[in-house]
C-alpha positions as CSV (number, residue, x, y, z in Angstrom):
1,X,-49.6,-16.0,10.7
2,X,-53.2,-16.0,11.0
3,X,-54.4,-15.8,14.4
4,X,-57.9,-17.8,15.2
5,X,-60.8,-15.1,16.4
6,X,-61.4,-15.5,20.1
7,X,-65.3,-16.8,20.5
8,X,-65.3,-14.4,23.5
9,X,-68.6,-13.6,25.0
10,X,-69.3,-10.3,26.6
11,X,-69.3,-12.3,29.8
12,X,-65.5,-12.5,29.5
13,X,-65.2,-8.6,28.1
14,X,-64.4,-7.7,32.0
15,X,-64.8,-9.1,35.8
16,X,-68.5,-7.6,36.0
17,X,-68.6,-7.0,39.6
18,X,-66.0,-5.5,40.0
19,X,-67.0,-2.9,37.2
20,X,-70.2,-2.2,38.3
21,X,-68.6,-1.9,41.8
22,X,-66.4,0.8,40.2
23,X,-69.4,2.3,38.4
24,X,-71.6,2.6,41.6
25,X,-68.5,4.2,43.2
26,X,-68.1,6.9,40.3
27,X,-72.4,7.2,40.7
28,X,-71.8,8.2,44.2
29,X,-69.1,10.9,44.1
30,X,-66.4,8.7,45.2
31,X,-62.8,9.4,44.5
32,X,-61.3,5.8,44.8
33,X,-59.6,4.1,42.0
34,X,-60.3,0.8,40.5
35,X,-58.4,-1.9,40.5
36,X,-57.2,-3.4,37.7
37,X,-58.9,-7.3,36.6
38,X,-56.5,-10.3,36.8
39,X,-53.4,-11.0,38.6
40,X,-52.9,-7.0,38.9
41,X,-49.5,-5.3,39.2
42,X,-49.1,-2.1,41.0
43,X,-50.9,-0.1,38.2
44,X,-53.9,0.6,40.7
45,X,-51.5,2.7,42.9
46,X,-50.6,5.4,39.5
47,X,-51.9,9.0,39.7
48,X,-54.4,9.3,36.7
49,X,-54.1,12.3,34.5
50,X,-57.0,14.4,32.7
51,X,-54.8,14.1,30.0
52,X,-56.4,10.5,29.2
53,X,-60.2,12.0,28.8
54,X,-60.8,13.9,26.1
55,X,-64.3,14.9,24.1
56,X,-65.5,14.5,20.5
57,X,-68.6,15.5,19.2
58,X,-70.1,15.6,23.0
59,X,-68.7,12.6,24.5
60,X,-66.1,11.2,26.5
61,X,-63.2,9.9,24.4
62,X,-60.7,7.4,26.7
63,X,-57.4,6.6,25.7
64,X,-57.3,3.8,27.6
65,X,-58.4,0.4,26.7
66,X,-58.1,-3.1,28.4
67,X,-60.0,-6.8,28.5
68,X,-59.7,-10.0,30.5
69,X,-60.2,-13.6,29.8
70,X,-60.6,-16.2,32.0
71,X,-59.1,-19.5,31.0
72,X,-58.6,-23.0,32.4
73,X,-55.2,-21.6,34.0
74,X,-55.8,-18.4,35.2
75,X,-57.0,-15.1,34.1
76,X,-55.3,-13.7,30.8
77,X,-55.9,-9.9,31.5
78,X,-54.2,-6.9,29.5
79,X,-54.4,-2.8,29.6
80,X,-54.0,-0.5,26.8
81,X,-52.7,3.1,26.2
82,X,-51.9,5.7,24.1
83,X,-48.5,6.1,24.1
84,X,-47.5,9.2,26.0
85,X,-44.1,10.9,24.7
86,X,-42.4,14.0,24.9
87,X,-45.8,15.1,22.7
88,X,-48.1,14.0,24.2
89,X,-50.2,11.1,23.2
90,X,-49.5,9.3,20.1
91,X,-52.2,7.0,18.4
92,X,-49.7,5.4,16.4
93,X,-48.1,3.6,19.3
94,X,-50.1,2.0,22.0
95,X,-48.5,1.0,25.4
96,X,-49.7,-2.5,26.3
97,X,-49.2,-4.5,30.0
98,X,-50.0,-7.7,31.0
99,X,-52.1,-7.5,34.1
100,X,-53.3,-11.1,34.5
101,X,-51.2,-13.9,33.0
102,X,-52.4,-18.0,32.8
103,X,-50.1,-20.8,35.0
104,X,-49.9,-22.8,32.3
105,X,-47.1,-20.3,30.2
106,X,-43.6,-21.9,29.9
107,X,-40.9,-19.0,30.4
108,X,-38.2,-19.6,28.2
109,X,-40.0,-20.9,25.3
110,X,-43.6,-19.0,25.0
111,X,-43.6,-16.2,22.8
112,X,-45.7,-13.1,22.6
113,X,-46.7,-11.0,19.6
114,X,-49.3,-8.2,18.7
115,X,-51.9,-8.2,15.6
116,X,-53.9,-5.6,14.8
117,X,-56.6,-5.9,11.9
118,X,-60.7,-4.7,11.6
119,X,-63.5,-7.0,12.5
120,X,-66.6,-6.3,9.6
121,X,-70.1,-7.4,11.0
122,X,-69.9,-11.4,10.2
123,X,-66.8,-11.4,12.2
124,X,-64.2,-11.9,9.6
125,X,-60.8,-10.5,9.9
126,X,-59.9,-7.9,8.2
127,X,-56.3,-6.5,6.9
128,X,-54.3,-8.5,9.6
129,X,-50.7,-7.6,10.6
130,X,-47.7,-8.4,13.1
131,X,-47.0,-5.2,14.5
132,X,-43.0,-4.2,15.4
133,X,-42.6,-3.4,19.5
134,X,-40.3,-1.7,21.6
135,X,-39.8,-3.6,25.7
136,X,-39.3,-1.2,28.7
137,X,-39.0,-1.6,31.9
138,X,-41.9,-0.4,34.6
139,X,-39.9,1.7,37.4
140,X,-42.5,3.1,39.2
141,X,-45.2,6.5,38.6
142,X,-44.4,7.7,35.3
143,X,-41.1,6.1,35.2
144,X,-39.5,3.8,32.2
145,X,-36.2,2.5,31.2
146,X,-35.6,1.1,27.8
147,X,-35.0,-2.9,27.9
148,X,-35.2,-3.1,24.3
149,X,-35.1,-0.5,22.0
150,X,-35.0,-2.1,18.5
151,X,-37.7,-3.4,17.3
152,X,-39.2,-6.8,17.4
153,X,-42.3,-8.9,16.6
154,X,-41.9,-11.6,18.7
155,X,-40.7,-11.7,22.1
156,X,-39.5,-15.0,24.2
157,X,-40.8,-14.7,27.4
158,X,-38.9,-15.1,30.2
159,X,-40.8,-14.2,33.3
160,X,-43.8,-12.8,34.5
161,X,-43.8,-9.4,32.0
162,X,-46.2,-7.5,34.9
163,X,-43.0,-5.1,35.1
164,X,-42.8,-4.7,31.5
165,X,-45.0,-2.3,28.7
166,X,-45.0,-3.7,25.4
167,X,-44.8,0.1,23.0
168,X,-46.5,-1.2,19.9
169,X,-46.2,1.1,16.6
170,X,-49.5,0.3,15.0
171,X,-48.2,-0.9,11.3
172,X,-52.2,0.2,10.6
173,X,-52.9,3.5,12.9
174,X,-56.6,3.2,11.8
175,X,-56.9,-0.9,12.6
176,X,-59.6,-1.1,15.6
177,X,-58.3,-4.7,17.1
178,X,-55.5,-5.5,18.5
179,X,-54.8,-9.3,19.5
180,X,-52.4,-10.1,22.1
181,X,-51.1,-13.3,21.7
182,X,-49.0,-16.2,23.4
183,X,-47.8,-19.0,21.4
184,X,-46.5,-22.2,22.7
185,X,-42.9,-21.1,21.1
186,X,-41.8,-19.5,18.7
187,X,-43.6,-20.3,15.4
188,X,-46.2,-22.5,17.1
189,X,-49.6,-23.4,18.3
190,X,-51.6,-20.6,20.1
191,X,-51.6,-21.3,23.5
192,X,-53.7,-17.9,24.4
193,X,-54.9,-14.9,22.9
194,X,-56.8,-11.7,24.1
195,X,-58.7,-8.8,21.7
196,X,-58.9,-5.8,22.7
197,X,-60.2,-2.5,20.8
198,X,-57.4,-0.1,20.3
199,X,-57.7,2.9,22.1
200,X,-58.5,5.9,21.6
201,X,-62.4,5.3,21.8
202,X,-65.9,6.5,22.9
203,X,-66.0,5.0,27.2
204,X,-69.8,4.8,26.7
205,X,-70.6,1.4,24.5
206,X,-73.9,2.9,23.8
207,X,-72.1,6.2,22.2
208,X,-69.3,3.6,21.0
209,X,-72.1,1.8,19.0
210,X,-73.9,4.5,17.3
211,X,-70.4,5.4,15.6
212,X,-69.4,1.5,14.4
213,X,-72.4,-0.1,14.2
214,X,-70.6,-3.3,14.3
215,X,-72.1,-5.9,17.2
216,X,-68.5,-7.7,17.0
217,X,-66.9,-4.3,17.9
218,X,-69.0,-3.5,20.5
219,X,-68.3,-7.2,22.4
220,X,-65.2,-6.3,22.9
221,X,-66.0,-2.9,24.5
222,X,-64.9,-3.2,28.1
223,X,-68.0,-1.8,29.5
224,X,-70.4,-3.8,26.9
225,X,-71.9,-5.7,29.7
226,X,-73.3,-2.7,31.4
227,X,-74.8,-0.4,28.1
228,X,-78.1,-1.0,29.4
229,X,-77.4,0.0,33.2
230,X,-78.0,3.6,32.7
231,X,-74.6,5.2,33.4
232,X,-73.6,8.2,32.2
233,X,-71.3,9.4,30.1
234,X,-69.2,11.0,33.0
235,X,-69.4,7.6,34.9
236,X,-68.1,5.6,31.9
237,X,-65.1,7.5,31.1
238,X,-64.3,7.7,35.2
239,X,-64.0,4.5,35.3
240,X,-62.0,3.7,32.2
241,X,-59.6,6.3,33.8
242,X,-59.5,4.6,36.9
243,X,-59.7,0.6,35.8
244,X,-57.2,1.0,32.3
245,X,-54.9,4.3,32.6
246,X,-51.5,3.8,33.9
């Protein structure tokens, strides 16, 4: 299945204000969280753990990614994690939830899948693959239960999945895209479909773009539209902590 290239423009990369909002919030010692963008689930209410920031060569590395899309029927909005075992985080699985989902979805018959695959600097798709996912169940802080434990590529949907994380196993650990998509049913049309850079990366896009050098990578950064508003380094990777971790 080849899955068409969203023409998203760094407009649609995140809701703006409320970013900067969050950013101005981090600037002035605050200690609120963010909320999440889209039709949220509780994820705004879940302790955030250090755990999630880490550093490379001087910067702040997140494991937490997310993007939101506003379409005709809604806001298509989705979060991204480094899975979090018994180990500690894993970069070969990646914990996705839907925060924001579109009205126009048909439960019973919509399915949803995960590609992953590169991006080189003209755009084109690179090494594109279906990646095999676990479901389980959102109880609360820190709490899971196994819905489905074998793995699938393709899940029916059958309600709203805000309860539900989607644990991907990255078929290509060192792919930096991953495209969640609805079809219209199983084996058909594209109804939506969201990029997102897999996590873990740099929070600052600035930083972010010095190592890729890739303008089609750095759209989909979620704080793309604010690398020229002076933040620092300790304010982007607050607020990915805050706005993506769950």
């Amino acid at each position: 299945m080849d899955t068409a290239k969203n023409s998203l423009t760094t407009n649609a990369m995140i809701l703006t204000l409320a970013v900067i909002s969050l950013l101005g919030m981090v600037g002035c010692g605050s200690s609120s969280s963010g909320g999440s963008s889209g039709t949220s689930s509780s994820t705004t209410t879940l302790a955030q753990t250090s755990s999630y920031i880490t550093s490379q060569n001087g910067y702040s590395v997140t494991a937490c990614t997310g993007n939101s899309f506003t379409t005709s029927a809604g806001v298509f909005s989705v979060q991204l994690e480094s899975y979090s075992g018994s180990s500690g985080l894993n970069s070969a699985w990646v914990r996705v939830r839907i925060t924001g989902l579109p009205s126009d979805v048909s439960f019973g018959s919509a399915t949803l899948s995960f590609w992953t695959y590169d991006l080189d600097s003209s755009g084109n798709i690179l090494n594109e693959v279906s990646n095999p996912f676990t479901i389980e169940q959102y109880n609360g802080v820190g709490s899971f239960s196994s819905i489905s434990g074998a793995s699938q590529t393709s899940y029916t949907m059958s309600g709203s999945p805000s309860s539900l994380d989607f644990v991907v196993q990255m078929t290509n650990p060192s792919s930096n895209v991953m495209n969640v998509v609805i079809a219209k049913s199983a084996g058909g049309a594209i109804q939506h479909q969201i990029e997102n850079l897999v996590p873990a990366i740099y929070a600052n896009p600035n930083v972010y773009n010095q190592a890729h050098q890739n303008s089609q990578l750095l759209a989909l950064h979620p704080f793309a539209n604010q690398a020229s508003n002076g933040y620092s380094d300790a304010q982007y990777a607050q607020a990915a902590q805050s706005q993506f971790c769950f």
